[in-house]
N, C-alpha and C positions, 0 to 999 in steps of 0.2 A: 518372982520376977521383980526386977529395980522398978520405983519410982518412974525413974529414965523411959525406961522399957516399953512400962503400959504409956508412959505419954504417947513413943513414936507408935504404937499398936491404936492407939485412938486418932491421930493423926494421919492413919494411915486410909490412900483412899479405898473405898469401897469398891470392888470388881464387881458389874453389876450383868448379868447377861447380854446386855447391847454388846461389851467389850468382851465377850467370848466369842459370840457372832462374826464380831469385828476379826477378830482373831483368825476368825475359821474361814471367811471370806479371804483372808491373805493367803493361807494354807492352799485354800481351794486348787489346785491346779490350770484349770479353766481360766481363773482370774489372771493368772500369772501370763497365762498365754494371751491372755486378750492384753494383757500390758503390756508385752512385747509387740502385738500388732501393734498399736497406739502410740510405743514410742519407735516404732520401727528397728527394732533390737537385732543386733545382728548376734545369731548365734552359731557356735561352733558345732557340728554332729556328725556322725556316723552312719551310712548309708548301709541296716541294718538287713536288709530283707530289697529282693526286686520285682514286683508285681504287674499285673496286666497294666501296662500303658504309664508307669512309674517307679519312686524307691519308697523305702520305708525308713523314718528315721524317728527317734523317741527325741521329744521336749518336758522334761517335766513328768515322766510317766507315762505320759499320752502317748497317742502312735500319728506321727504328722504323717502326711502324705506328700509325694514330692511328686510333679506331674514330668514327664519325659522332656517335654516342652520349655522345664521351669530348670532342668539339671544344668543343663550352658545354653550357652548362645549359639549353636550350632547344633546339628539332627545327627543324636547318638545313634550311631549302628546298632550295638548292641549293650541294653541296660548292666549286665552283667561285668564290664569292665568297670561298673563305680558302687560293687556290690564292696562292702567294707573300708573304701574309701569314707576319709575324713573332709567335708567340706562346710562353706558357710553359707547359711539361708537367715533367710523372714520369715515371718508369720504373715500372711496374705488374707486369710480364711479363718474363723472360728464360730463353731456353733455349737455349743453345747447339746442340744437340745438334738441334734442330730449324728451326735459323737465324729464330728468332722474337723479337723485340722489338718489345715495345709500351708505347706512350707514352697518358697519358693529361693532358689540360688541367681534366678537369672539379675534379678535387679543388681545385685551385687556385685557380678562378674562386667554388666553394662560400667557401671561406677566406676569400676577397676581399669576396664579396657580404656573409657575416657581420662581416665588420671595420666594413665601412659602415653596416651596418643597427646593430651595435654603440654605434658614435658616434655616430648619430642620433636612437638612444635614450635617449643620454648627456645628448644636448643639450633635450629633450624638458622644457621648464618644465610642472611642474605648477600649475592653473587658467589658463593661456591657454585660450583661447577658438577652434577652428579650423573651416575649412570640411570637409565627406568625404562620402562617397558612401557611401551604404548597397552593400558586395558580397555578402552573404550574410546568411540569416536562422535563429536557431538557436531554440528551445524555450526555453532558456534566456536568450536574447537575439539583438543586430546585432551583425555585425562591419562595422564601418566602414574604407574605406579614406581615409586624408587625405592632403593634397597631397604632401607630404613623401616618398613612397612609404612609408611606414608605415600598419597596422592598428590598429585597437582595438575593444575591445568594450563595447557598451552594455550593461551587463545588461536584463533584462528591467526591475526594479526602478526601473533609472535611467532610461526611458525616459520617461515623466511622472510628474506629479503624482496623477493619478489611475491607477484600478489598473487594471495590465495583463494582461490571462490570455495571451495569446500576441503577442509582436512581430507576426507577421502580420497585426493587427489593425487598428494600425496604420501601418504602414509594408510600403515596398514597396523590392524586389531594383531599385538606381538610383537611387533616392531620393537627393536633396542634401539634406545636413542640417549644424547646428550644432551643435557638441558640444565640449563644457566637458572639459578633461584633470584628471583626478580623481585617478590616483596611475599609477605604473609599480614596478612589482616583479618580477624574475626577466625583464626585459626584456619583459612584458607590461604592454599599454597600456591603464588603465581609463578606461571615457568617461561623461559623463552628458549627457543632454540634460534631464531633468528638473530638470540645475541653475541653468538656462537660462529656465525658466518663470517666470511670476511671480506671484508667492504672490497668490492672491484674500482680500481677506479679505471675512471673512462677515459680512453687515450685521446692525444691535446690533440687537435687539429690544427696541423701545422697549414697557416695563412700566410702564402708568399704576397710583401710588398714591392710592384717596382718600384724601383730604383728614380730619384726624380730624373735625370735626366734622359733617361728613356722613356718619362712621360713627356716630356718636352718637344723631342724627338719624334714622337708617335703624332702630339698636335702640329706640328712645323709639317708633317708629311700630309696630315690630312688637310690641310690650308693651301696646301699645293696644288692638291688633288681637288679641291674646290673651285679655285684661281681659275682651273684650265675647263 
């Protein structure tokens, strides 16, 4: 061996057991999963297996658990339609110590739905004119749903031009109606139908003036009629 050689072999650092451990702690699987909890890691899997009351999906080796509850946002009929589906979860759960990992999709599909409904409400011109469906009726107004899968609310105010003491008056839970987009603030959507109506106007009243000389006329008669 060169000169060269042994320098860099004596230079070189010593691997001492802390730095195996270290090593094997990265390895660990466990570890790996709890750093996904921790940085809230979104991972890609496959819904392996479908068991009492969830799915089965493998992270790392392990076997997560996916709870029925955690698969969407919405109450699966039946588990077996997301048996070998590909979807995305978290790490929610880890315990070593009681061989428990659980995964969850829901938080993720929340994220997603708010990003969309987000942009949707980005794109949301104020005064277009759209179709929607009366869903609910509040004291205070309609909540309309429009094609768009978006909401808004009529208030009670905006709902005609004449005055309304309660939405239920007139309108009904299914109703199709047209409704004018009035403003969006805080990603809530204002609606009017009363802006939609068209203004009546009120016929003049016509105010006959006599004519002076038959005012004249009319006092010259009653000065007569006094006289006598």
């Amino acid at each position: 061996m060169s000169e060269e050689l042994l320098q860099q072999e004596e230079n070189k650092p010593v691997e001492t057991m802390a730095d195996y451990e270290e090593h094997f702690d990265d390895a660990n699987p466990w570890n790996v999963v709890q750093s996904y909890l921790e940085n809230e890691t979104v991972l890609p899997v496959k819904v392996e297996g479908i068991v009492n009351g969830g799915a089965i999906a493998m992270v790392e080796g392990l076997r997560g658990f996916i709870p029925a509850s955690r698969l969407s946002l919405s109450y699966i009929e039946d588990l077996e339609t997301y048996l070998l589906k590909d979807i995305e979860v978290r790490v929610i759960e880890v315990n070593q110590a009681e061989n428990r990992l659980v995964l969850s999709a829901r938080e993720i599909l929340k994220e997603k739905e708010k990003k969309a409904m987000e942009e949707k409400i980005a794109n949301v011109k104020i005064g277009s004119v759209v179709k929607g469906t009366v869903e609910s009726l509040q004291p205070y107004g309609a909540f309309v749903r429009l094609e768009d899968g978006l909401s808004g609310l009529v208030h009670v105010s905006q709902i005609s031009q004449k005055r309304v003491k309660s939405p239920k008056d007139v309108l009904n839970t299914g109703d199709e109606v047209n409704v004018k987009i009035i403003g969006v603030k805080d990603g809530k959507i204002s609606l009017s139908m009363k802006a939609l109506e068209e203004v009546k106007e009120e016929p003049e009243e016509k105010v006959e003036i006599p004519k002076s000389e038959n005012i004249g006329t009319n006092l010259g008669d009653l000065f007569k009629k006094l006289s006598l």
